[in-house]
DSSP file (Angstrom, degrees, kcal/mol; ACC not computed):
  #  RESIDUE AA STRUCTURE BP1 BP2  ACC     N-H-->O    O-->H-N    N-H-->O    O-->H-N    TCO  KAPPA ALPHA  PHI   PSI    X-CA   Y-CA   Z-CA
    1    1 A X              0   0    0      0, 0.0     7,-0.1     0, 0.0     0, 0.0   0.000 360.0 360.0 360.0 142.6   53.4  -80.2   24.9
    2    2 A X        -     0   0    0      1,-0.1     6,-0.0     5,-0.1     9,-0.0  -0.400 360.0-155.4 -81.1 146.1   56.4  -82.0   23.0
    3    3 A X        +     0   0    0      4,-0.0    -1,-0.1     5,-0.0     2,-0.1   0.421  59.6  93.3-124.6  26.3   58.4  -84.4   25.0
    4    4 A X  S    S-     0   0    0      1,-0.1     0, 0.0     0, 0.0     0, 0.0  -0.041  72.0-134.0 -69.4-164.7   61.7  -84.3   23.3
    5    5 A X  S  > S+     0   0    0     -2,-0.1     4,-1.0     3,-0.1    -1,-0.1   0.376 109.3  49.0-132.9 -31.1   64.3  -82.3   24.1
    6    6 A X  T  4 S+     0   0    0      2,-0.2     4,-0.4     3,-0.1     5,-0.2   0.738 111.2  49.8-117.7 -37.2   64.9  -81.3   20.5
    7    7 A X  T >> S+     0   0    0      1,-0.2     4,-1.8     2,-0.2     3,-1.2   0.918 109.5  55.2 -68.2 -39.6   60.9  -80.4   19.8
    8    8 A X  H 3> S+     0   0    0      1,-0.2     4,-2.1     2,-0.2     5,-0.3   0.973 107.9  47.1 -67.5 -47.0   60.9  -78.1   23.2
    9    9 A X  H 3< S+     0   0    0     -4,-1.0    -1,-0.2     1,-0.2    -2,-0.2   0.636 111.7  49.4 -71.1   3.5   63.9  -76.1   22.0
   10   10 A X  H X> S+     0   0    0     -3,-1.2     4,-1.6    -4,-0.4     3,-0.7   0.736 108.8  55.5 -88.4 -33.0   62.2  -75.6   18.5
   11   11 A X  H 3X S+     0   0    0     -4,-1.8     4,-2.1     1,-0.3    -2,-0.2   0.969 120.0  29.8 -65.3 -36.2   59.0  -74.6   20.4
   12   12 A X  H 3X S+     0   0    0     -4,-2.1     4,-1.0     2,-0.2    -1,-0.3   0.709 118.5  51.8 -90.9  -0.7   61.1  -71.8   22.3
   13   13 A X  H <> S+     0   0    0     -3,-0.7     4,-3.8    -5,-0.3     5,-0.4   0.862 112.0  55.6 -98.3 -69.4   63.6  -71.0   19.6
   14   14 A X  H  X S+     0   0    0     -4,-1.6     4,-3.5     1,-0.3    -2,-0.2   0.694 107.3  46.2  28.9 -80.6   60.2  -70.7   17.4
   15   15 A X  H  X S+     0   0    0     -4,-2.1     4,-0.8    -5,-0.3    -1,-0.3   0.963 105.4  57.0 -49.6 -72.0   58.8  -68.3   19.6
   16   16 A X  H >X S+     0   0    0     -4,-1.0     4,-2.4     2,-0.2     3,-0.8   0.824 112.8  44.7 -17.9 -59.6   62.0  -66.1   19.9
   17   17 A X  H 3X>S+     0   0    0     -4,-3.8     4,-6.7     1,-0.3     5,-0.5   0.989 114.7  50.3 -68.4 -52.5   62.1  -65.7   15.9
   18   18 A X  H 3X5S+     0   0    0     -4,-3.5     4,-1.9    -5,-0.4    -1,-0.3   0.760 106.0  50.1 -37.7 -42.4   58.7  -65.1   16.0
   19   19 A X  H <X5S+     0   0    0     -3,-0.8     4,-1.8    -4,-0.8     3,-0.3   0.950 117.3  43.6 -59.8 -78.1   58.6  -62.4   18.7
   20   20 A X  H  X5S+     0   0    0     -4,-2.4     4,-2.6     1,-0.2    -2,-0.2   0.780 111.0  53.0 -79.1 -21.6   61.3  -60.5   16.8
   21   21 A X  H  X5S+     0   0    0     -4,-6.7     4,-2.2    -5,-0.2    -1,-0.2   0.959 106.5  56.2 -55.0 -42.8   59.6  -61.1   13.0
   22   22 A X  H  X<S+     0   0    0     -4,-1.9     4,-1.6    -5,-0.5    -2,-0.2   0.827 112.2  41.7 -78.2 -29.5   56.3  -59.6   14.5
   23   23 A X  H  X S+     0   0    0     -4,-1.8     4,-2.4     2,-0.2    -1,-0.2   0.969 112.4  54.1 -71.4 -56.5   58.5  -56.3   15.5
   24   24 A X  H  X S+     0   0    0     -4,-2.6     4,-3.2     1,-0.2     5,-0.2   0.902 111.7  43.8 -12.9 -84.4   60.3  -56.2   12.4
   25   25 A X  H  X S+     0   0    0     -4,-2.2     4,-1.3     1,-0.2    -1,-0.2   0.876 113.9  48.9 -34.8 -76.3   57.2  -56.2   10.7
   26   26 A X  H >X S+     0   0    0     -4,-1.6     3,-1.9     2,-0.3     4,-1.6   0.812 107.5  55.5 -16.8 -70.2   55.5  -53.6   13.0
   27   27 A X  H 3X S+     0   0    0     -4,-2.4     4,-2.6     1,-0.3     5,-0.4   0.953 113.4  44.8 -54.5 -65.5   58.5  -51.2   12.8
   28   28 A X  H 3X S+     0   0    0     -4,-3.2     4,-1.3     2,-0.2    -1,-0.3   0.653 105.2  53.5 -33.3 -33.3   58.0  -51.5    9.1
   29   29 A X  H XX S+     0   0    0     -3,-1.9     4,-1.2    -4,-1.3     3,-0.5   0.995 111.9  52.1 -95.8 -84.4   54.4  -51.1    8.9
   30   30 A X  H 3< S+     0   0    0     -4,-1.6    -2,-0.2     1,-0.3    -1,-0.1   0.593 107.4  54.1   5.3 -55.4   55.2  -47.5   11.2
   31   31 A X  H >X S+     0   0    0     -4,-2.6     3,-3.9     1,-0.3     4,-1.6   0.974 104.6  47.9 -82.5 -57.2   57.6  -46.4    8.8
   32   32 A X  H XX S+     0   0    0     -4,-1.3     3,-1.1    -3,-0.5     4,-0.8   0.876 109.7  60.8 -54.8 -33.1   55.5  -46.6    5.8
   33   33 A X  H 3< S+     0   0    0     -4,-1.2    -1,-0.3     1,-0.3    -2,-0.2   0.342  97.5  56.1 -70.5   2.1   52.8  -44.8    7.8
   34   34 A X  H <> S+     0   0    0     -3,-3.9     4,-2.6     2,-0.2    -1,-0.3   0.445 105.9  46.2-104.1 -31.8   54.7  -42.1    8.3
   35   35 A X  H << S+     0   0    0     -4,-1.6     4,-0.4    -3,-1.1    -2,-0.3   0.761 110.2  56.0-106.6   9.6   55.4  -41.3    5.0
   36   36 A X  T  X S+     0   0    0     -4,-0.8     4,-0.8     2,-0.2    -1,-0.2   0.272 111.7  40.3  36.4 -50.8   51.8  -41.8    4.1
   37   37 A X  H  > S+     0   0    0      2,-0.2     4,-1.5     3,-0.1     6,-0.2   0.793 113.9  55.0-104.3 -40.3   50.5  -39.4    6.4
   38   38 A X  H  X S+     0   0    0     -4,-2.6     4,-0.8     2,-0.2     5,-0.5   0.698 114.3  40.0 -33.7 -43.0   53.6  -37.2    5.5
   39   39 A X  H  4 S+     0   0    0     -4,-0.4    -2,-0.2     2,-0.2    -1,-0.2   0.855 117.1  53.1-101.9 -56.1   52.4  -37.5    1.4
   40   40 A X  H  < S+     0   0    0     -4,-0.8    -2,-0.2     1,-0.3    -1,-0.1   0.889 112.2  46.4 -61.3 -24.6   48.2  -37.0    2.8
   41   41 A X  H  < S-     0   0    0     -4,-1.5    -1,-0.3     2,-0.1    -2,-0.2   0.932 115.7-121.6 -92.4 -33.9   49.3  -33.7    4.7
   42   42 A X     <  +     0   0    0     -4,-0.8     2,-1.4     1,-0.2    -3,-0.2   0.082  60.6 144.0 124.6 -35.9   51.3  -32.3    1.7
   43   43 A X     >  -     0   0    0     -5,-0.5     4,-1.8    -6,-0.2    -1,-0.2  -0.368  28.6-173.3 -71.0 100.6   54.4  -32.0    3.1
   44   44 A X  H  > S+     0   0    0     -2,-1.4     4,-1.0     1,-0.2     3,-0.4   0.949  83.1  43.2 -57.8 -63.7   57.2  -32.8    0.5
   45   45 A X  H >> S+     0   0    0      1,-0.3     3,-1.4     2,-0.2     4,-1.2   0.809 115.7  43.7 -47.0 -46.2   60.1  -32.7    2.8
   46   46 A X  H >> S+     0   0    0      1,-0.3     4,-2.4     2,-0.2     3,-0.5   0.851 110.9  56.1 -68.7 -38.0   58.8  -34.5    5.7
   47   47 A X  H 3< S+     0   0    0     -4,-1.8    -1,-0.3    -3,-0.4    -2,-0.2   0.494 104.2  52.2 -72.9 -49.1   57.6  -36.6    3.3
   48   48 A X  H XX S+     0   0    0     -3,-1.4     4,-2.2    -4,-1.0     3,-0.6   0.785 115.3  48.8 -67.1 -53.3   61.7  -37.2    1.7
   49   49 A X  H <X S+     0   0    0     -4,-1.2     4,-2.2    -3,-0.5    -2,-0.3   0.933 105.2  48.4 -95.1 -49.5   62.6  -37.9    5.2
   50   50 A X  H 3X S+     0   0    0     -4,-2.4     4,-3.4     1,-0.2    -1,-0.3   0.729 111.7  51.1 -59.8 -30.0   60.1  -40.3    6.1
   51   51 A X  H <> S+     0   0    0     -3,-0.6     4,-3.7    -5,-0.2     5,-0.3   0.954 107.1  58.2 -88.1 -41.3   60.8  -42.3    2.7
   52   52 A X  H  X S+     0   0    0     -4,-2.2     4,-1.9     1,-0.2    -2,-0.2   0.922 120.2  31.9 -51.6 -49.3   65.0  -42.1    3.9
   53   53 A X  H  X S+     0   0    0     -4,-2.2     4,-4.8     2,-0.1     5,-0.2   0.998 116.9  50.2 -64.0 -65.0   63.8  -44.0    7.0
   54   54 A X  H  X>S+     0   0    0     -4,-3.4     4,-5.1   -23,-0.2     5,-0.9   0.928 111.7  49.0 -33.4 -58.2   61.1  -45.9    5.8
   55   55 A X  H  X5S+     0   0    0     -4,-3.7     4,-0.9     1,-0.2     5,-0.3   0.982 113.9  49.2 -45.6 -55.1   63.6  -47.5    2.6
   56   56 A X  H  X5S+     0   0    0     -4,-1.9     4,-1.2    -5,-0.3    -1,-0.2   0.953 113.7  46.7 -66.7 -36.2   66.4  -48.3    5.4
   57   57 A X  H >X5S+     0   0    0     -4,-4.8     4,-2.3     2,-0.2     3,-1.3   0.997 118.7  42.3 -20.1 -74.4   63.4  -50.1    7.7
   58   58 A X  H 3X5S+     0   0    0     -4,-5.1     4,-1.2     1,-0.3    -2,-0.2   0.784 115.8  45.8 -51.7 -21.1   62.3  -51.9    4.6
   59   59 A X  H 3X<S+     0   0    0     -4,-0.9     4,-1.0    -5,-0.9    -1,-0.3   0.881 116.5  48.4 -99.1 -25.4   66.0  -52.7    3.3
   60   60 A X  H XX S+     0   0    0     -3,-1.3     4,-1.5    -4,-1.2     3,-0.9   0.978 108.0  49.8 -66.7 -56.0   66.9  -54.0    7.2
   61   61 A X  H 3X>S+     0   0    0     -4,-2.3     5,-3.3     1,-0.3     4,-0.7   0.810 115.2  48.7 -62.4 -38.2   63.7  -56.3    7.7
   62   62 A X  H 3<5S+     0   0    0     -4,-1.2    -1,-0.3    -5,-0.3    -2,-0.2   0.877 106.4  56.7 -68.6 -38.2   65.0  -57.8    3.8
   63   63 A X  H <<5S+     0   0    0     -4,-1.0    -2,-0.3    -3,-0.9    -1,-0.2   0.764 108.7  47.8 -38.9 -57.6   68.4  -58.0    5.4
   64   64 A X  H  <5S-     0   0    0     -4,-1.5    -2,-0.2     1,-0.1    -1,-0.2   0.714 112.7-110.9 -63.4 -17.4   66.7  -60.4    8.2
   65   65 A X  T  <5S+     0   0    0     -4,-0.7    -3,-0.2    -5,-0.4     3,-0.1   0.655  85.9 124.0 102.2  -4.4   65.1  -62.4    6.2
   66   66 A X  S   <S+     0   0    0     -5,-3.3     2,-0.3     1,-0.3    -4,-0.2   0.997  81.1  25.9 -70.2 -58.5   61.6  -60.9    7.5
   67   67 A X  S    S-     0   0    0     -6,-0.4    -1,-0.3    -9,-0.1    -2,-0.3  -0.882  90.5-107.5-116.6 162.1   60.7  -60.0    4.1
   68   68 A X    >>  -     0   0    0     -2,-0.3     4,-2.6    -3,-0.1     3,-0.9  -0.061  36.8-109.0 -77.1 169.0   61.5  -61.3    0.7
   69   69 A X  H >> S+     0   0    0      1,-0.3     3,-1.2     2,-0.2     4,-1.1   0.950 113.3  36.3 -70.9 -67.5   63.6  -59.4   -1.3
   70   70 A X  H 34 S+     0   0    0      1,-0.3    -1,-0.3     2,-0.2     4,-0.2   0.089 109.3  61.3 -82.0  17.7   61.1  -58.2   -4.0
   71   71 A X  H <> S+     0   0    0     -3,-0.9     4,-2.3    -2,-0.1    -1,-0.3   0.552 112.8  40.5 -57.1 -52.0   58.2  -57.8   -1.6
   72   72 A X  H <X S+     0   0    0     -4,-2.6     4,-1.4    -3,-1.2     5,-0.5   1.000 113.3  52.9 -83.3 -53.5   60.6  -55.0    0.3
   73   73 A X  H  X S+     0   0    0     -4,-1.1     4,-2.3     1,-0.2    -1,-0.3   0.707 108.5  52.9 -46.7 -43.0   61.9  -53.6   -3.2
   74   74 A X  H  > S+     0   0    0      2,-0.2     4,-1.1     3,-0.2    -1,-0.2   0.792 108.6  50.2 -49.4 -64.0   58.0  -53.2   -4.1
   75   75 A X  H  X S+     0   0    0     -4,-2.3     4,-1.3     2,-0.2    -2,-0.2   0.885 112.8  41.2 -50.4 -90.5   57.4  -51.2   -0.9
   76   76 A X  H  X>S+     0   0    0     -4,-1.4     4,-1.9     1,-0.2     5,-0.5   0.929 117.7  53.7 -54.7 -43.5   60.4  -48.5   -1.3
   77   77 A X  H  X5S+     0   0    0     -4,-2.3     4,-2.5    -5,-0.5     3,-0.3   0.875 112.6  40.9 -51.5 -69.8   59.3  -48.3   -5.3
   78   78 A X  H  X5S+     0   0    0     -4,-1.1     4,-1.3     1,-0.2    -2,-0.2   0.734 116.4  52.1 -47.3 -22.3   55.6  -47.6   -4.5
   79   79 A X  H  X5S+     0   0    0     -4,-1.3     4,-1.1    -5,-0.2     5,-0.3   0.977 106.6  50.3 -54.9 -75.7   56.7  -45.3   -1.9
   80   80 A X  H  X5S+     0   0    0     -4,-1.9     4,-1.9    -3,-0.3     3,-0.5   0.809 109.3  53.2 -31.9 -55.5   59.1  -43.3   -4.0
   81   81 A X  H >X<S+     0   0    0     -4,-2.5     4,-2.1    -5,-0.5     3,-1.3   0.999 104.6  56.0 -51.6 -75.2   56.5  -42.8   -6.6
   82   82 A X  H 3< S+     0   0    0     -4,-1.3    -2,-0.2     1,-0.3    -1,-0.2   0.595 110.9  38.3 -38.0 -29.1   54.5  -41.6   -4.2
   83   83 A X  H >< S+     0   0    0     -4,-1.1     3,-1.0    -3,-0.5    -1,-0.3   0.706 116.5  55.4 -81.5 -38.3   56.7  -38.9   -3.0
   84   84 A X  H << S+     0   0    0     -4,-1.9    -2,-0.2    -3,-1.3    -3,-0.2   0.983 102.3  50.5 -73.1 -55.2   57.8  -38.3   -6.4
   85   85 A X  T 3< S+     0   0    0     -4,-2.1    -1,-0.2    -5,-0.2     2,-0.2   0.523  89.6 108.3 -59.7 -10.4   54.0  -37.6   -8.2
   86   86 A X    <         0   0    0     -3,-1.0    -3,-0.0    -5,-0.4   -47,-0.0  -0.648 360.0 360.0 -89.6 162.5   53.4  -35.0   -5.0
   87   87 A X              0   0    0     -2,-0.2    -1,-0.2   -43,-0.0    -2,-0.1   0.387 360.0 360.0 -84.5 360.0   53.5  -31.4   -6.5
């Protein structure tokens, strides 16, 4: 255990960010899965709707700073395609 003052509040500050990256991340991971299962069932619309959520997930979590800007831009393209190529 650190015995600064300056090292314990990195450990807990640390934590915090961490705690809330690993939801970020989650939420994201959710959203894509949705339109995924949306694209495997067939269903176009749901499919549209899921990508509207997913993209604004993806575009928030780039917004924190969770993921890099062309990492999240790489997600909503391959997504998009994917909704787009269904019949």
């Amino acid at each position: 255990m650190a015995n600064i003052k300056s090292a314990k509040k990195r450990i807990l500050t640390s934590a915090k960010r961490t705690e809330r990256n690993k939801a970020v991340k989650s939420g994201v991971k959710t959203a894509v899965k949705k339109v995924n299962t949306a694209i495997a069932a067939g269903d176009k619309e749901a499919a549209k709707t899921a990508l509207k959520n997913a993209a604004s997930t993806i575009d928030k979590a780039e917004t924190k700073g969770v993921l890099a800007k062309n990492t999240a831009s790489r997600k909503v393209s391959r997504l998009s395609a994917a909704v787009d190529k269904m019949d």
